[in-house]
C-alpha positions, 0 to 999 in steps of 0.5 A, spaced: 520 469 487 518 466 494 522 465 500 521 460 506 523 463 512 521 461 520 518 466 525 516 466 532 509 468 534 505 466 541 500 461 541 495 465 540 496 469 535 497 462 531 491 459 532 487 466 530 492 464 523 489 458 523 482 459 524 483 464 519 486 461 514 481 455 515 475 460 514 478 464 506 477 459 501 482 462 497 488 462 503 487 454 507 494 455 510 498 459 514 503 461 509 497 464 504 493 468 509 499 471 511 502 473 506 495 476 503 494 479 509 501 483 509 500 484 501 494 488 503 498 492 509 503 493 504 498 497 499 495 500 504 502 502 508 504 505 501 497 509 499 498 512 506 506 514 503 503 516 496 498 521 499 504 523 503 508 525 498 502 528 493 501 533 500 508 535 501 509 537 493 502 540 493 504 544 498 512 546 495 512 552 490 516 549 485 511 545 485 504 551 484 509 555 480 510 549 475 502 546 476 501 555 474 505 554 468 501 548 465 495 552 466 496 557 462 500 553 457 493 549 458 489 556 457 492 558 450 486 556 446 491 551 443 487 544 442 
């Protein structure tokens, strides 16, 4: 689903979307190189927030204690 919505940028922000969008051949308008650039952020912003929330369960001893489980279920020499 797309939604038209209006925002307000200043002058030179504009003409850098401008440019910028003339210069992508896969995004010649303002709308398609801003929503590319913000879906590459968007990614980013939620690999950042991934590796985040694998650190903190790494990091929790339920987590170890459940990951210690699985290797010895791992270990049992059953295949």
């Amino acid at each position: 689903m797309v939604k038209k919505v209006t925002i307000t940028l200043d002058d030179e922000i504009l003409a850098f979307i401008d440019r910028q969008a003339a210069l992508v051949g896969d995004t010649p308008n303002r709308s398609g190189y801003v929503n590319s650039v913000l879906a590459k952020h968007r990614r980013t912003v939620l690999e950042a927030e991934i590796i985040a929330a694998l650190k903190e369960d790494a990091m929790s001893p339920e987590y170890q204690s459940e990951i210690a489980a699985w290797d010895t279920v791992a270990g049992d020499g059953i295949e």
